[in-house]
C-alpha positions, 0 to 999 in steps of 0.5 A: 631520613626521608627515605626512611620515613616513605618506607616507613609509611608504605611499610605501615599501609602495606601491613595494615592492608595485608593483616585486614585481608587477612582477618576478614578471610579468616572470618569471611562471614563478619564483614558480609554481616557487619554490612548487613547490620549497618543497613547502608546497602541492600542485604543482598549486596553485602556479600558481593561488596564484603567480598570485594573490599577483601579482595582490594585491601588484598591486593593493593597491600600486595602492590605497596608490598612490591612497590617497595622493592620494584619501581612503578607500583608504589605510588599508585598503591599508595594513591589507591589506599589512600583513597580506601581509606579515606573512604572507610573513614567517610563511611564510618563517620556517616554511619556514627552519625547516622545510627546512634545504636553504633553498628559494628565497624566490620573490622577484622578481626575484631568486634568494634563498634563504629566509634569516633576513634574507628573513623581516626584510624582510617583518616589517619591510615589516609593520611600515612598513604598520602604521605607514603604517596608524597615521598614515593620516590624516596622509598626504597627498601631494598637500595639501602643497608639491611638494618635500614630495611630492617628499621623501617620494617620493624618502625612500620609493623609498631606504627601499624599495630599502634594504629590498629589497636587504637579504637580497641585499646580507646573502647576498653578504658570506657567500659572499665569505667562503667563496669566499675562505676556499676560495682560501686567504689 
């Protein structure tokens, strides 16, 4: 069961990472100006660090991805995304208490605001890291049967897009909420 749950948690943090990088490079220009917008950095600096942020979400989601398979990669991946996320979770819970207008989070593929539940996700993203990292040595996606590997993988991609679409799925209902109070009963 712990073997299933560290492959679970490394599985989950390689995917959100991947899919981040993934989104952002489909849309290379959204980061670049959800940076500018927030107004934390310097407007010339927001390409160079956009394209940095992508090119480090790319790459350690690559390192948990063989580290899951090839001993000595996973562990630090998972140290170092945990350390990314928390990161994006100080950031944006400055940025929400900071600017009250709620800048864009600068997510990919989306166009959220920062919000409370923005900055949940990357604790909570931390928080799955940090516990991929504890039981690192128990991961192992390829030592077990294929329907333990295919368990994991099919738990971690529903774990990640769980965790992905929260902040959307949680903006959504207030909005509806307005718009219907706006409309009358």
């Amino acid at each position: 069961m712990v073997s299933l749950l560290a492959t679970v948690a490394a599985a989950a943090v390689a995917m959100t990472l991947l899919a981040s990088a993934a989104g952002h490079t489909r849309r290379p220009g959204e980061l670049t100006s959800a940076l500018r917008s927030q107004g934390v950095l310097p407007a010339r600096l927001a390409g160079p660090v956009a394209t940095t942020v992508i090119a480090v979400e790319a790459a350690l989601g690559l390192a948990v991805t063989f580290g899951l398979v090839l001993a000595g990669l996973l562990a630090p991946g998972l140290v170092a995304a945990a350390v990314l996320f928390a990161a994006y979770a100080a950031y944006t819970e400055y940025l929400r208490r900071a600017r009250q207008d709620a800048p864009p989070c600068g997510c990919a593929g989306g166009d959220l605001a920062v919000s409370g539940w923005v900055v949940g996700r990357a604790a909570a993203l931390a928080g799955v890291a940090g516990l991929g990292w504890l039981l690192a040595p128990s991961a192992d996606l390829a030592a077990g049967p294929i329907v333990d590997a295919s368990t994991a993988l099919f738990a971690a991609a529903t774990f990640a897009c769980l965790l992905w679409q929260l902040p959307a799925a949680m903006a959504q209902p207030a909005a509806a909420t307005t718009a219907r109070g706006a409309a009358g009963p």
